[in-house]
C-alpha positions in Angstrom: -42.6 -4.6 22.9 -42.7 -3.7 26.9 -39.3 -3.1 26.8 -39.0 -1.4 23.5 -41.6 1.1 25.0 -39.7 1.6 28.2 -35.8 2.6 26.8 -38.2 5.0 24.1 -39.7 6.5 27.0 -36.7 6.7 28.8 -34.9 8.0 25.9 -37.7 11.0 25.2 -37.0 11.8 29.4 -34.0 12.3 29.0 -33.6 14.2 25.5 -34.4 17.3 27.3 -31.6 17.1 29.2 -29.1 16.6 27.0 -30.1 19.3 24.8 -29.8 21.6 27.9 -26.2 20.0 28.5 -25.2 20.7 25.0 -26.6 24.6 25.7 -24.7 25.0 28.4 -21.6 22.8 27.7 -21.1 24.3 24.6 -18.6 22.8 21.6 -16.8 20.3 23.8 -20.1 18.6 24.1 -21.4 19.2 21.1 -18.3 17.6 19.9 -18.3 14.8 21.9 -21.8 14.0 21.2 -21.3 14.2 17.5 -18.4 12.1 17.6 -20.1 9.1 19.9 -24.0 9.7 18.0 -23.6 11.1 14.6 -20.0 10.3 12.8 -20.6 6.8 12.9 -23.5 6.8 10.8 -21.6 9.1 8.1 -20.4 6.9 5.3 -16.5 7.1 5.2 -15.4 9.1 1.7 -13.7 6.7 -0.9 -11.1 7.3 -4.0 -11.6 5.7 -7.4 -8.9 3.8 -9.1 -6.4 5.8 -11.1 -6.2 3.0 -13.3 -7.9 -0.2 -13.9 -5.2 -3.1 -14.0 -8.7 -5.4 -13.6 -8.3 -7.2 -16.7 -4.8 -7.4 -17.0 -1.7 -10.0 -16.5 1.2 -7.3 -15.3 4.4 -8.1 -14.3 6.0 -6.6 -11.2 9.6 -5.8 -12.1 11.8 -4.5 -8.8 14.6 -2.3 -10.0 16.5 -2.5 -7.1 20.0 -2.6 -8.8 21.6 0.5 -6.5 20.6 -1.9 -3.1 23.2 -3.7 -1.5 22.7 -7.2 -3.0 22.5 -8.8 0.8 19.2 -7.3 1.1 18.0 -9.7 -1.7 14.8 -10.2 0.1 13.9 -7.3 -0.1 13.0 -7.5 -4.3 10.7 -11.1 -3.0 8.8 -9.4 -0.5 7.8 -6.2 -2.2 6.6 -8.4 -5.0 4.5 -10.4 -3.2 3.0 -8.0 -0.8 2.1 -5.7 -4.1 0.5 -8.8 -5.4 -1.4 -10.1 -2.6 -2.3 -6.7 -2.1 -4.1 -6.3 -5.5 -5.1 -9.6 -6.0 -7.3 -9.1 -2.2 -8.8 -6.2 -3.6 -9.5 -8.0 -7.4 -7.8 -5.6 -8.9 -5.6 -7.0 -11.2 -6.7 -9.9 -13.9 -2.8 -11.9 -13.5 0.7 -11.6 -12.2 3.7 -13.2 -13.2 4.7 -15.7 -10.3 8.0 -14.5 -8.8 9.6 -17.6 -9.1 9.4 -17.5 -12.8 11.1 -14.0 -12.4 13.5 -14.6 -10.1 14.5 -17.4 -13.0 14.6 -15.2 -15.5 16.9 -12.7 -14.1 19.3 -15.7 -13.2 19.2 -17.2 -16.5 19.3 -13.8 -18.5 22.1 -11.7 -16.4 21.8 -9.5 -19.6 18.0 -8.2 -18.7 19.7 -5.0 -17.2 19.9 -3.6 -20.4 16.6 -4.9 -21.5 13.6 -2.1 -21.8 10.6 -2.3 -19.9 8.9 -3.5 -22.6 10.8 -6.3 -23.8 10.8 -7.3 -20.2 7.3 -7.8 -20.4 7.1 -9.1 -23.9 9.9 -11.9 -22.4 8.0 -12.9 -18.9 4.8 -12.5 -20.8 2.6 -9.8 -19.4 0.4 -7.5 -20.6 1.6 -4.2 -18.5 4.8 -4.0 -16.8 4.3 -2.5 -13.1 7.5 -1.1 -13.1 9.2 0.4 -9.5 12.9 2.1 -9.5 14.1 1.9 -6.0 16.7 5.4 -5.3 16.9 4.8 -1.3 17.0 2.2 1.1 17.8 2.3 4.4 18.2 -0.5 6.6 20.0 -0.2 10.0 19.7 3.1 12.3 22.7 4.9 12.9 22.9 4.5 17.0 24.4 1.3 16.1 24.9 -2.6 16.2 20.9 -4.0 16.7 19.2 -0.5 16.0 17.0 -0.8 13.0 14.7 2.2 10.7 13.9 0.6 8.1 13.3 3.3 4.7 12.4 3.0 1.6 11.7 5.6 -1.4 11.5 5.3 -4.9 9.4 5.7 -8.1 6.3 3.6 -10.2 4.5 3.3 -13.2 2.6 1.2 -15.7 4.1 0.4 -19.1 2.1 -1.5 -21.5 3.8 -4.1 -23.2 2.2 -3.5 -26.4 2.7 -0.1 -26.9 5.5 0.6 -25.2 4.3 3.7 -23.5 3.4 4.4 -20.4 -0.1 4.2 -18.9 -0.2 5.9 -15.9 0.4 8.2 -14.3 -1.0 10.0 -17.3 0.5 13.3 -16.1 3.9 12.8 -15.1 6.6 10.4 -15.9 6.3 8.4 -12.7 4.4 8.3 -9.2 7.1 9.0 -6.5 6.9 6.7 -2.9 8.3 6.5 0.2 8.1 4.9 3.8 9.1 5.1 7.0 9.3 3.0 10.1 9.8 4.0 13.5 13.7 3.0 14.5 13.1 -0.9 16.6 15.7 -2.9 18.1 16.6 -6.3 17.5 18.9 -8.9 16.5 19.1 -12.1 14.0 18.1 -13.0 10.7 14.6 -14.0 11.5 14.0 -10.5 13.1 15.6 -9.5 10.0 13.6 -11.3 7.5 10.7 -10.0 9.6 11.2 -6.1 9.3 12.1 -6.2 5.3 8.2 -8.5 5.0 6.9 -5.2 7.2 8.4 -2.6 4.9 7.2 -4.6 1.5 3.4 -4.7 3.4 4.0 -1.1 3.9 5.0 -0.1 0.5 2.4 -2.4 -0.9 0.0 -0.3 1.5 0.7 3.2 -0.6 1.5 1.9 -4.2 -1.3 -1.0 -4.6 -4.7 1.7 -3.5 -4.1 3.6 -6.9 -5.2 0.9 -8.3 -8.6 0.0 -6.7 -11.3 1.9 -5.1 -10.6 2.8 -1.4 -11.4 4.4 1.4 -9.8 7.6 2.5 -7.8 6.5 5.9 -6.4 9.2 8.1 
């Protein structure tokens, strides 16, 4: 209690003086103080869901038939990373294991002409969570062991019963992109490490519409 007593009386000493620094130092210190004191205890604004996948089994189909088929990785890692992604935040209710996709699509070579909905009626899900990559860019163009990685393309929710699409409820899809500051490197493990960044990255922008978050700068 002693010392409780002393930092409060120490504290009521010295208010005075800051609220004379603050007069005279004007909005730098005001600032300052606000940001140290005041913004900490100010509860950081979140976003609701667009759309609840809580109770649902989706499938998460990677249209990535304009990518250079060397980058096959690339389909793997931004499955799981959407997947993990959802399933830390409990937003989804199931997801089709990407081995049993990955088994599909070499045991049906014919699923390209397949909708989105038979898709999902086949792999047995509920909604399809259905991204169209358009660009992907790999390498940087200074050369042999420059890298910046890119990647832009579109998403949306298809329910397998229905047919239709589920969100985004206004438009026909939800555009994304991402990019990484240009690195350099070499090998297929540093590889293999940059496309597992990129699909943690994507999963970073596409997976929040789907469970309440904070706003991040």
């Amino acid at each position: 209690m002693k010392t409780k007593s002393f930092f409060q009386k120490r504290f009521m000493i010295l208010l005075p003086l800051i609220c004379l620094t603050i007069a005279l130092g004007g909005c730098n210190v005001t600032d300052a103080l606000y940001t140290i004191f005041i913004s900490p205890l100010i509860p950081t604004p979140t976003v609701k869901a667009e759309y609840s996948l809580e109770d649902k089994t989706i499938l998460i189909w990677i249209d990535d038939t304009a990518i250079d088929p060397k980058h096959h990785s690339l389909r793997r890692e931004l499955t799981a990373a959407i997947r993990t992604n959802l399933e830390e935040h409990e937003a989804i209710g199931g997801a089709v294991a990407y081995a049993k996709i990955a088994q599909f699509r070499m045991a049906h070579p014919e699923f390209i002409d397949m909708s989105i909905q038979e898709l999902g009626k086949r792999l047995q899900a509920q909604q399809v969570m259905y991204l169209f990559i358009n660009q992907f860019q790999f390498r940087h163009e200074a050369g042999e062991g420059y890298y910046q990685p890119s990647l832009s393309g579109s998403v949306k929710i298809v329910d397998v019963g229905t047919g239709q699409r589920v969100w985004p409820k206004d438009k026909s899809y939800q555009s994304f992109a991402v990019n990484q500051d240009m690195i350099e490197g070499k090998g297929t493990e540093f590889e293999d490490g940059l496309i597992q960044k990129l699909g943690a990255a994507v999963a970073q922008v596409i997976a929040p519409y789907f469970y309440k978050h904070k706003i991040t700068e």
